[in-house]
C-alpha positions as CSV (number, residue, x, y, z in Angstrom):
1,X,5.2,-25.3,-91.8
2,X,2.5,-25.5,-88.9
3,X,4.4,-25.0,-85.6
4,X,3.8,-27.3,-82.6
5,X,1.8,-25.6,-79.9
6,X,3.3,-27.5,-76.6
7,X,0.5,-26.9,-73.7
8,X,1.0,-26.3,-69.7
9,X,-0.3,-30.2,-68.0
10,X,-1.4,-30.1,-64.5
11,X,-3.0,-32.9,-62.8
12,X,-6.1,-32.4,-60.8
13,X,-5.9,-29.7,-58.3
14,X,-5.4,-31.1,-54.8
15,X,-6.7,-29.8,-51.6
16,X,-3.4,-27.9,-51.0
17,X,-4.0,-25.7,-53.9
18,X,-6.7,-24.0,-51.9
19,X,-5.0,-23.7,-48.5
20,X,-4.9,-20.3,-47.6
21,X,-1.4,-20.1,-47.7
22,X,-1.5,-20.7,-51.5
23,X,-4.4,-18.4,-52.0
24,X,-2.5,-15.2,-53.4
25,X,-4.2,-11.4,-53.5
26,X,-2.8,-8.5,-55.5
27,X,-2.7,-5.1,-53.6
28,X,-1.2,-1.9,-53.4
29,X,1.3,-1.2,-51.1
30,X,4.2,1.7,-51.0
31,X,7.6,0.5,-49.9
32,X,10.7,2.4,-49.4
33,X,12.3,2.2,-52.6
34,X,16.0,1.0,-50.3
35,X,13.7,-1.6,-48.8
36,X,12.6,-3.2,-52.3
37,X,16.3,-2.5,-53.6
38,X,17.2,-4.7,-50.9
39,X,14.4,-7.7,-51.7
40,X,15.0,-7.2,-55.0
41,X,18.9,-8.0,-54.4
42,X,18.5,-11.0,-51.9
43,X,16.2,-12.4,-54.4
44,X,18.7,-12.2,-57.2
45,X,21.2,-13.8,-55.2
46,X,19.2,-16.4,-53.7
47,X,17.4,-17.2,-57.2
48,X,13.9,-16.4,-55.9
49,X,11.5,-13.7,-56.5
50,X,11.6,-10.8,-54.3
51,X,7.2,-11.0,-54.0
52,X,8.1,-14.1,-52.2
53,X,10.7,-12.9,-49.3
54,X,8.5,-9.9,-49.3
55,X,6.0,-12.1,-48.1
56,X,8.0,-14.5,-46.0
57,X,9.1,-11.1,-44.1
58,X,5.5,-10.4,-43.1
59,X,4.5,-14.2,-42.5
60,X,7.7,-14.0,-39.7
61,X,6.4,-10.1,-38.9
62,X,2.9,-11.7,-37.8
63,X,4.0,-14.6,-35.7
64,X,6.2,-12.0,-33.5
65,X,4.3,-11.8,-30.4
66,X,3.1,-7.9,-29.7
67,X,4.9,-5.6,-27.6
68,X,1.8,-5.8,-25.3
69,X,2.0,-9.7,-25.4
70,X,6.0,-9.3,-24.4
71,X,5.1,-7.2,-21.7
72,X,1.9,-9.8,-20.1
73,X,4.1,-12.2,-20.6
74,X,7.0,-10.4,-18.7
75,X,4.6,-9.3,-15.5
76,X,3.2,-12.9,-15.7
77,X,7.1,-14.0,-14.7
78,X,7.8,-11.2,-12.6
79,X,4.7,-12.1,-10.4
């Protein structure tokens, strides 16, 4: 009895599928192992993989302005 081998379609890769967004690299990184506890457990609940909030977390980290950039911004206002 042969067995059916059932193969992975995609359609032609768009433009999006090269946005840098969607471009993913592995690295190294040490975490506290509470911290990844924690991913690991909102990802379970939420159904989602806890790579993904890790990196959500540091997309919303990066678009923070800087302490020195709260600070212009502050003496900009205070005059």
């Amino acid at each position: 009895m042969k067995k059916k081998i059932n193969y992975a379609q995609k359609d032609v890769l768009s433009d999006k599928d090269f946005e840098s967004q969607n471009i993913k690299e592995r690295i190294t990184i040490w975490i506290d192992e509470s911290t990844l506890d924690a991913f690991r457990q909102r990802a379970k609940e939420e159904g989602s993989k806890y790579q993904a909030l890790i990196n959500q977390a540091l997309q919303e980290a990066i678009k923070k302005p800087s302490l020195v950039e709260r600070v212009e911004r502050l003496e900009k206002k205070i005059g």
